[in-house]
C-alpha positions in Angstrom: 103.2 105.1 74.3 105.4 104.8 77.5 108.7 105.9 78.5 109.5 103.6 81.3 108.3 105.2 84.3 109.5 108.5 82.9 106.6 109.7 80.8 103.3 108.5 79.1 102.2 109.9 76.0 98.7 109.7 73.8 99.6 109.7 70.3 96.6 110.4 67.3 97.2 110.5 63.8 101.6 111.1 64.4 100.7 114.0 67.0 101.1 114.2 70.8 97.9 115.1 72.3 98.5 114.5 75.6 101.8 113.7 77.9 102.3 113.0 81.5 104.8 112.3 84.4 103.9 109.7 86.5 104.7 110.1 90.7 107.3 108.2 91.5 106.4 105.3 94.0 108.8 103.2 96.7 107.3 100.1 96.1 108.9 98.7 93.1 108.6 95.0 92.8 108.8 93.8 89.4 107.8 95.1 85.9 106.2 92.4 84.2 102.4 92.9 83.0 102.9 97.2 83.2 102.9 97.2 79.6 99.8 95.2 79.6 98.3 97.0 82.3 99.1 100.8 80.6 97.4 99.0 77.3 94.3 97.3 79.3 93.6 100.7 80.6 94.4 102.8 77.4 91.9 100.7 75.9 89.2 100.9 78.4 89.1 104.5 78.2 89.2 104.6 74.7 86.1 102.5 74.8 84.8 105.0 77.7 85.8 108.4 76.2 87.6 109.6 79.0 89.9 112.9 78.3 93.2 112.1 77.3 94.8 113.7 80.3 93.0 111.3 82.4 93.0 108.4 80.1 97.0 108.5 80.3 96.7 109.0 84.4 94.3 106.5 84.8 97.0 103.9 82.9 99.7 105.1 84.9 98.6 104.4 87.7 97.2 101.0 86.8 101.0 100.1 85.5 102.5 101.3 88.6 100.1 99.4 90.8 100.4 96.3 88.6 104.9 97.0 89.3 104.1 97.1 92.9 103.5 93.4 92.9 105.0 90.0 91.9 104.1 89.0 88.7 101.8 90.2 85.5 98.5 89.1 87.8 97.7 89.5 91.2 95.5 86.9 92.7 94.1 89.1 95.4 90.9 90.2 93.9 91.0 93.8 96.0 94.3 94.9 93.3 91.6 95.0 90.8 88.4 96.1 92.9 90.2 99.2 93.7 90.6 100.3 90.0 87.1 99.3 89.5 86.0 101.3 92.2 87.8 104.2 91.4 87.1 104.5 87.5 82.8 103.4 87.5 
């Protein structure tokens, strides 16, 4: 669950296991796809059993990177290599 860019949280069973506050970037170009982006990632580490602090950093940051460009998708391959890179 997000709060904008304010906060992210990981939810179980009506509890809060896990919060955090994203950095704040200067590249804000358009909003469209975070949501998906947050959920892509929460999923992938569901799948991957990553600890909930990092799960919720991990989709941060994928949701902030997806905000820094135009659009839900990037075309440039690289946007996604670099998550890739960094999470296997």
């Amino acid at each position: 669950m997000t709060a904008a860019a304010a906060k992210a949280y990981l939810v179980q069973a009506g509890k809060i296991v896990a919060d955090f506050v994203p950095p704040k970037t200067g590249k804000f170009v358009d909003a469209v796809g975070a949501g998906d982006a947050f959920s892509a990632a929460v999923i992938l580490g569901l799948y991957n059993d990553w600890p909930e602090s990092q799960l919720l950093q991990r989709a941060c940051g994928y949701a902030t990177a997806t905000c820094e460009i135009q659009g839900a998708v990037s075309h440039d391959r690289s946007h996604y290599q670099r998550w890739c890179d960094r999470w296997c």
